[in-house]
C-alpha positions as a printed NumPy array, in Angstrom:
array([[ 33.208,  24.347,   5.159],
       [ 31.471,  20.949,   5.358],
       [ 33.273,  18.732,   3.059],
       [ 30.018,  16.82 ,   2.052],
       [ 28.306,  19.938,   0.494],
       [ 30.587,  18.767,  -2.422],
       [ 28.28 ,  16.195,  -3.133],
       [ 25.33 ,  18.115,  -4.018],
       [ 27.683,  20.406,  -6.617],
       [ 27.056,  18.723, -10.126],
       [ 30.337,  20.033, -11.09 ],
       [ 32.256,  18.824,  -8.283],
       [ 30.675,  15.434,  -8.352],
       [ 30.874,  14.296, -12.436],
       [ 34.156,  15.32 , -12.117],
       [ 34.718,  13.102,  -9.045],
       [ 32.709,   9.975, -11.01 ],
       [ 35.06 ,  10.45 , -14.06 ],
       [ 37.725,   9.386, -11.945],
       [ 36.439,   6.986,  -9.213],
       [ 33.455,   5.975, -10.626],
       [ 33.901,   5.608, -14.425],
       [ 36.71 ,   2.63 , -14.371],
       [ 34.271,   0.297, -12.833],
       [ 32.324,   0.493, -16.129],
       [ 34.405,  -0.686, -18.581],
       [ 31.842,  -0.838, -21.492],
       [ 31.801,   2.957, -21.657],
       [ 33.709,   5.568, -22.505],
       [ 32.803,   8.726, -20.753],
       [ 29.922,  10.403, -18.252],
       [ 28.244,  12.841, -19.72 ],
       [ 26.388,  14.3  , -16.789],
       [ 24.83 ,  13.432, -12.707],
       [ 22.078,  14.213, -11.857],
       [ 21.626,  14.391,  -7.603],
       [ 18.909,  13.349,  -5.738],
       [ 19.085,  13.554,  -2.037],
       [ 17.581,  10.855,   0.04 ],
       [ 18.336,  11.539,   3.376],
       [ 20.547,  15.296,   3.786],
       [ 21.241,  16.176,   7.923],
       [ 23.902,  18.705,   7.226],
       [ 25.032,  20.98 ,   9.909],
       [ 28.271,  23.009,  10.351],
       [ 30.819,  20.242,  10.114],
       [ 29.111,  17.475,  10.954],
       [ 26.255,  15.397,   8.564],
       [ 24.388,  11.754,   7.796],
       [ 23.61 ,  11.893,   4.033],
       [ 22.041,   9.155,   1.578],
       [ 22.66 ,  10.767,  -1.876],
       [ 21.499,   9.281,  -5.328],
       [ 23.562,   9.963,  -8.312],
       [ 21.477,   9.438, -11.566],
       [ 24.716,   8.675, -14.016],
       [ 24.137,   8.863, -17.143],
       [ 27.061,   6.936, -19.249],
       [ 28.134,   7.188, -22.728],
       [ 29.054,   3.745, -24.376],
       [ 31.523,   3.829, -27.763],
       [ 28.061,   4.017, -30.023],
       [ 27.349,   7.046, -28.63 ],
       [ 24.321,   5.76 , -26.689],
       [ 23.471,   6.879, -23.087],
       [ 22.989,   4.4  , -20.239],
       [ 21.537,   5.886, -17.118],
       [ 22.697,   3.978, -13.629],
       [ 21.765,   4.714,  -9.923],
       [ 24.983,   5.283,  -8.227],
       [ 24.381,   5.839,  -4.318],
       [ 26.425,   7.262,  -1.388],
       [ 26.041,   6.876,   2.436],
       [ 27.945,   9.183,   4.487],
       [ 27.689,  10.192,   8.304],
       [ 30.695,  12.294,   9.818],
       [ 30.321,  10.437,  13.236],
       [ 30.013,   6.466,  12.178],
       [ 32.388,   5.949,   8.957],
       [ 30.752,   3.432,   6.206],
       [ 33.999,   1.647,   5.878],
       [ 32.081,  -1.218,   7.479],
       [ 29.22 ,  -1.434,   5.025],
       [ 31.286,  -1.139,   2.042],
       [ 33.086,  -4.365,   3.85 ],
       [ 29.837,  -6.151,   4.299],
       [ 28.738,  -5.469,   0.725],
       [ 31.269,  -7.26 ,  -0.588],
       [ 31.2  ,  -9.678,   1.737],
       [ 28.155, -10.464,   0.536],
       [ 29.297, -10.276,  -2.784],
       [ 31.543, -13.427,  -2.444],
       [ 28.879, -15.028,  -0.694],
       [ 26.128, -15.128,  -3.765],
       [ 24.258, -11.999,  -3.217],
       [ 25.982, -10.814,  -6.792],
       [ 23.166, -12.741,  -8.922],
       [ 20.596, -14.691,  -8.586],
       [ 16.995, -13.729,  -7.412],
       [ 18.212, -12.553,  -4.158],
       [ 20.501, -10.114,  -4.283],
       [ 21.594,  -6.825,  -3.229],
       [ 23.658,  -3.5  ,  -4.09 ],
       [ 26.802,  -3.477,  -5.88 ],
       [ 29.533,  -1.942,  -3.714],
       [ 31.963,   0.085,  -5.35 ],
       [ 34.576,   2.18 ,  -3.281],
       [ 34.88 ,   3.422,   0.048],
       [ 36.091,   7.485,   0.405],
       [ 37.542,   8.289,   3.367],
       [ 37.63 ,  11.819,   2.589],
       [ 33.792,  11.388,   2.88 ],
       [ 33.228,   9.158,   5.309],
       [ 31.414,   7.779,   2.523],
       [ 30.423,   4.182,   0.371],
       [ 29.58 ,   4.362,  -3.313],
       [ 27.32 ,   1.957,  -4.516],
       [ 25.344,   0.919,  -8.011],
       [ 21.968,   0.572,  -6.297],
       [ 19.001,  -1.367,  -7.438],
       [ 16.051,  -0.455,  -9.502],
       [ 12.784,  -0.756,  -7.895],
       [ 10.443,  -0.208,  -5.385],
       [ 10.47 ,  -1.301,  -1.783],
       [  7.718,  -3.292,   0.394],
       [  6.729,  -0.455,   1.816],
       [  5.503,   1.324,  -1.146],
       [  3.311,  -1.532,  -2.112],
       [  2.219,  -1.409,   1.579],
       [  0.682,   1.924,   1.07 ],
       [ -0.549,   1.224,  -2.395],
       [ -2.699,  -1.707,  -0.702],
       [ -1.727,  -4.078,  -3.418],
       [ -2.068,  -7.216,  -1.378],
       [ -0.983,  -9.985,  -3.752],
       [  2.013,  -8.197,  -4.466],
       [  3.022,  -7.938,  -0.537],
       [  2.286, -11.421,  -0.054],
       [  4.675, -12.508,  -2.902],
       [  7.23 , -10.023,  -1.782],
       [  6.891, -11.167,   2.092],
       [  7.461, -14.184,   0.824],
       [ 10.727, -13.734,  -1.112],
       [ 11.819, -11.223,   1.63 ],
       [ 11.758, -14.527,   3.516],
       [ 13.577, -16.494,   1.722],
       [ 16.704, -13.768,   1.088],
       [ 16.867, -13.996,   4.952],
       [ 17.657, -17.634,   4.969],
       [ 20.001, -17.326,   2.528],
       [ 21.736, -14.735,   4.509],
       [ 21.753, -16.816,   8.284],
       [ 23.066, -19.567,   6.452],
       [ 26.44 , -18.058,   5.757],
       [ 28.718, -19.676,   7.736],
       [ 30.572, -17.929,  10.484],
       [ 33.725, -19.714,  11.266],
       [ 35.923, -17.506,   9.689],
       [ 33.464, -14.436,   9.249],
       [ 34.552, -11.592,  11.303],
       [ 31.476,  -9.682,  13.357],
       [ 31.498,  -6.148,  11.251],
       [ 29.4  ,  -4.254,  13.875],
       [ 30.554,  -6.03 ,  17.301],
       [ 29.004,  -3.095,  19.674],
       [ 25.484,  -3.922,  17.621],
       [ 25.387,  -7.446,  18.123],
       [ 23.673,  -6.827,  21.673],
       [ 20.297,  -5.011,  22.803],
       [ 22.14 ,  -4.113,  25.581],
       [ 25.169,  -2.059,  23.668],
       [ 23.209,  -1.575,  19.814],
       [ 23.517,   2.234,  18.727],
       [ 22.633,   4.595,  20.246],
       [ 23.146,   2.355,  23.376],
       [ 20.643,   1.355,  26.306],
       [ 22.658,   3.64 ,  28.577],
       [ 21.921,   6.987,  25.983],
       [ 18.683,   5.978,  25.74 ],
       [ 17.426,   5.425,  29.054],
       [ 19.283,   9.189,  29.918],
       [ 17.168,  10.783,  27.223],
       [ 14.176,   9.27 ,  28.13 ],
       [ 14.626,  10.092,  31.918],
       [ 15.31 ,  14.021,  31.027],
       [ 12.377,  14.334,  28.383],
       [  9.805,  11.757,  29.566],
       [ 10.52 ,  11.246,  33.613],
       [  7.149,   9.313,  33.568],
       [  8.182,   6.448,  31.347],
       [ 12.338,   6.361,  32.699],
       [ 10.643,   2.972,  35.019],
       [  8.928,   1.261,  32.606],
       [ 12.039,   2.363,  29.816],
       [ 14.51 ,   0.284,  32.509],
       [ 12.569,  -2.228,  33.36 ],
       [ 11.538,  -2.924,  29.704],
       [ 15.58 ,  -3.164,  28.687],
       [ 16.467,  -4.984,  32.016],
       [ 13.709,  -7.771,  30.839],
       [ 14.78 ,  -7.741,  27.196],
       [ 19.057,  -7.821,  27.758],
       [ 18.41 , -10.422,  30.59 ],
       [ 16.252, -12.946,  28.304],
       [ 18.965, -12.495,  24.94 ],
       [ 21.795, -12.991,  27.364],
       [ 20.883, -15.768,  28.392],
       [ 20.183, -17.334,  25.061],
       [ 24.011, -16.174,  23.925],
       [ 25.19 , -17.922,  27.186],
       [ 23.402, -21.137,  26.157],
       [ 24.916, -21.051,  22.473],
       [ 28.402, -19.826,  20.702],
       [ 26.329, -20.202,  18.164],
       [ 25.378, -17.   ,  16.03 ],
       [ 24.587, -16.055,  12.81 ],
       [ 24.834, -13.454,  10.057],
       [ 22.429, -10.707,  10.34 ],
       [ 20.959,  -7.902,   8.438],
       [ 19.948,  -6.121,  11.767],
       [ 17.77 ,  -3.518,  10.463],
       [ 15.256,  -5.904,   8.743],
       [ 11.982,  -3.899,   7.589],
       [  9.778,  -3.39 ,   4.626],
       [ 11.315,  -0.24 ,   3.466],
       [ 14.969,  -1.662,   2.83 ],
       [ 13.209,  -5.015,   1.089],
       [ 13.553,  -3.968,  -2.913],
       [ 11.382,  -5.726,  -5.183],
       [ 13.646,  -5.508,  -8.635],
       [ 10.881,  -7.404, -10.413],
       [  8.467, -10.598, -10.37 ],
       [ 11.149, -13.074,  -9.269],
       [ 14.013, -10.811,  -8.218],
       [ 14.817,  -9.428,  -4.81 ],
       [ 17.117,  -7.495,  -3.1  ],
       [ 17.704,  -6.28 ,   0.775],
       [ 19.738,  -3.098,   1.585],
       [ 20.895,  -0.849,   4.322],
       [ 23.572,  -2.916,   5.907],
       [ 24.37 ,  -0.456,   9.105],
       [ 23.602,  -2.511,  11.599],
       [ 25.074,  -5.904,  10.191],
       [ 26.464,  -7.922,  12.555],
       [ 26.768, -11.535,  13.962],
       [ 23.601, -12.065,  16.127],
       [ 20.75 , -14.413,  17.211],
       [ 19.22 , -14.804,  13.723],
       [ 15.141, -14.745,  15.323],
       [ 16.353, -10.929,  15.817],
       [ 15.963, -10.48 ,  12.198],
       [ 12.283, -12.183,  12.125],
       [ 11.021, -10.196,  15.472],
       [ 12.421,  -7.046,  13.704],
       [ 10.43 ,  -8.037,  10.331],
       [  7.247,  -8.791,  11.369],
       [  7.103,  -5.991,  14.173],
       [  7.82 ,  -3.614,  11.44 ],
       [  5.044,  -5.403,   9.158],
       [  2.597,  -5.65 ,  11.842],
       [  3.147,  -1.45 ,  12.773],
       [  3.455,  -0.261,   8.993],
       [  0.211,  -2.345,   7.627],
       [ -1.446,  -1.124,  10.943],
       [ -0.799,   2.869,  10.077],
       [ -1.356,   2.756,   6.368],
       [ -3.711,  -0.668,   5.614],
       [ -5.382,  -0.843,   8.963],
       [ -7.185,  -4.814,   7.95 ],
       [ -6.15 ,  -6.822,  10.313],
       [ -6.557,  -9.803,   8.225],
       [ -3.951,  -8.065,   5.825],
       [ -1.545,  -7.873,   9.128],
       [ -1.465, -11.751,   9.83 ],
       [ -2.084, -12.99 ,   7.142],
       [  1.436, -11.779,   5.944],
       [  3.046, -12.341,   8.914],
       [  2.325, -15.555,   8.751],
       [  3.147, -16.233,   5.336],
       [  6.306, -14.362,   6.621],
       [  7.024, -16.713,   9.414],
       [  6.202, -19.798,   7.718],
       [  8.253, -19.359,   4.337],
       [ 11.063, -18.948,   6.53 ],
       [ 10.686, -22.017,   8.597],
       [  9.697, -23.949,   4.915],
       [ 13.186, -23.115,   4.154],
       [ 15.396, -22.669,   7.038],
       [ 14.061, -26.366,   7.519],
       [ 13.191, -25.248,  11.121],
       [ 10.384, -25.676,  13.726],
       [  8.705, -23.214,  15.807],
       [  9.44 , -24.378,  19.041],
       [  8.797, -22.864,  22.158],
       [ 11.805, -21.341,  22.709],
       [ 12.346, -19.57 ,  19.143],
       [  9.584, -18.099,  19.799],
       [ 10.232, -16.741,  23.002],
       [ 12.947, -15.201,  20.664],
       [ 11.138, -13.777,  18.581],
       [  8.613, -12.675,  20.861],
       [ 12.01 , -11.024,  22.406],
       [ 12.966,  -9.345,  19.52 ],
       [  9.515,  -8.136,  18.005],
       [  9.035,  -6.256,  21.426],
       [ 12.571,  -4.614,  21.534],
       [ 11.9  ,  -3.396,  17.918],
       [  8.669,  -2.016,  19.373],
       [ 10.7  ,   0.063,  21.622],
       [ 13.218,   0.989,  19.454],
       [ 10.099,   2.636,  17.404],
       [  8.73 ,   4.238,  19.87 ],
       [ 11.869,   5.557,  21.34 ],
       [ 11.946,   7.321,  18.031],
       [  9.132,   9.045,  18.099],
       [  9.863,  10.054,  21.777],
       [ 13.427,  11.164,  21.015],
       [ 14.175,  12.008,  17.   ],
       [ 10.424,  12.433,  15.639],
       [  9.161,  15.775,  16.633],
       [  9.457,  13.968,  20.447],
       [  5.777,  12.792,  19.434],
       [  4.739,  10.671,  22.261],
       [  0.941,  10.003,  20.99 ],
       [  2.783,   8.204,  18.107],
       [  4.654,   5.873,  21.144],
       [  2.244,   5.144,  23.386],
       [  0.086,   2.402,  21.225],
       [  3.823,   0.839,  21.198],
       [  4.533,   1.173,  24.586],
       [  1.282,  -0.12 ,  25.772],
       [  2.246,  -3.687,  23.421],
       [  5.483,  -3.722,  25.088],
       [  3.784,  -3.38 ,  28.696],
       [  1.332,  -6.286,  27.565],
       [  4.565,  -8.698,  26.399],
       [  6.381,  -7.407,  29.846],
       [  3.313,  -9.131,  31.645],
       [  2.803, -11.905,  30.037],
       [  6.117, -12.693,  28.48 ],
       [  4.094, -13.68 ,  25.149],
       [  3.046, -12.323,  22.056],
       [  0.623, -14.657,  19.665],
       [  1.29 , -14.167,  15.906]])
């Protein structure tokens, strides 16, 4: 049996939070029921990448109910051990309170393969993105902004790299060698452009990292869907697979690439799409204290494009292999491989 169908059995699981989950919440008493809400369920025989949320509902001394989102990430193949490492991590680095902050990390189950988290109420940028409610993505670009600062300017003397292999284009999962073998079986037309593409791209980052020891803290998977707005003020990122120690413009390419294609799909105004990336872009200079030089932006340029590819290898390889979906992303990347820039 698959050990991770336990988690959708209500039974199973409020039994399970009574004793793992219920001693982090000292101000009640009991749970009185879980309610499960799959986000993500890939289950196969014995194998499985899950994103569960458990609506808790908690019973304080008064007899009152208190109803908090307690999330799991689980994949047979890539334990979370490391995310439940980097959540608290960030924990003791100020991401605990404050306007910027993130999701409460709780326990890591081995049994599972799993982390246990208190998530975050609200929605994500990405749902305001589709609403079209512009002044509300321009104030939560703008935060989104500023939480990344915050983040790169962790020191990393003593911080340990969490994800080593995804610190590089050249060896980030599922690795330029897998992809460029998938893309040469299912899409033999595209295998010269696919090589030439990741040739360009781990030439120019390596030698940037040859330049500089230098490197900083990084979400990695920076995009509007794992940017939380909590409320007016408040602000939290999450989804910390890919966290690693990187070049810190990887985090800005990967943002406004991902604002730039989402806005284009579901707002299709073009003044919407720089407009924000701009406001993007220029909150985080404000205050990183930084200039855009020439060579940042090569960077960024850099890292906008790879994220391009990395999107459309998805459609090619995990959506439905839907290449109409790729090709306006492939032809951007062809246009940066000529001309080496990309104007925001």
């Amino acid at each position: 049996m698959n050990v991770i169908t336990k988690l959708f059995d209500e039974h199973y699981v409020l039994s399970f939070f009574k004793k793992k989950v219920l001693s982090y919440y000292p101000d009640f008493t009991d749970i009185k029921k879980v309610k499960i809400i799959p986000i993500k369920k890939q289950t196969w025989k014995t194998s499985y990448h899950v994103v569960i949320r458990f609506d808790t509902y908690f019973i304080a001394s008064n007899g009152k109910f208190s109803k908090i989102p307690i999330y799991c990430s689980a994949h047979s193949n890539e334990p979370r051990r490391n995310v439940y490492s980097v959540l608290k991590f960030l924990w003791r680095n100020h991401f605990s309170s404050g306007y910027l902050t993130t999701v409460r990390p709780l326990f890591y189950s081995s049994y599972f393969r799993a982390v246990f988290y208190r998530g975050v109420k609200g929605e994500n940028l990405f749902y305001y993105i589709k609403k079209g409610t512009y002044e509300e993505m321009k104030q939560i670009t703008k935060k989104a902004a500023t939480w990344l600062v915050k983040l790169h300017k962790i020191p990393t003397y003593e911080t340990i790299n969490f994800n080593k292999q995804n610190s590089r284009i050249d060896t980030a999962i599922p690795g330029k060698k897998h992809i460029l073998n998938m893309v040469d079986y299912f899409y033999p037309e595209l295998d010269e452009f696919f090589r030439t593409a990741y040739e360009c791209m781990v030439s120019q980052e390596k030698k940037f990292f040859q330049a500089t020891k230098k490197r900083w803290v990084i979400h990695g998977d920076a995009h509007p869907e794992n940017v939380i707005r909590i409320s007016n003020n408040k602000l939290a990122f999450i989804d910390f697979n890919d966290f690693c120690l990187a070049d810190f413009a990887r985090d800005l390419g990967s943002f406004i690439q991902q604002l730039d294609y989402m806005i284009g799909v579901k707002v299709r105004k073009k003044e919407y799409i720089q407009e924000l990336k701009e406001i993007f872009l220029n909150s985080y200079l404000k205050y990183a204290k930084l200039t855009l030089d020439h060579e940042l932006n090569q960077r960024i340029n850099l890292y906008y494009n790879w994220t391009a590819l990395r999107t459309a290898t998805y459609f090619l390889l995990k959506y439905n292999l839907n290449k109409e979906k790729a090709e306006p992303l492939i032809k951007g990347v062809k246009e940066y491989l000529d001309s080496k820039e990309l104007k925001f």
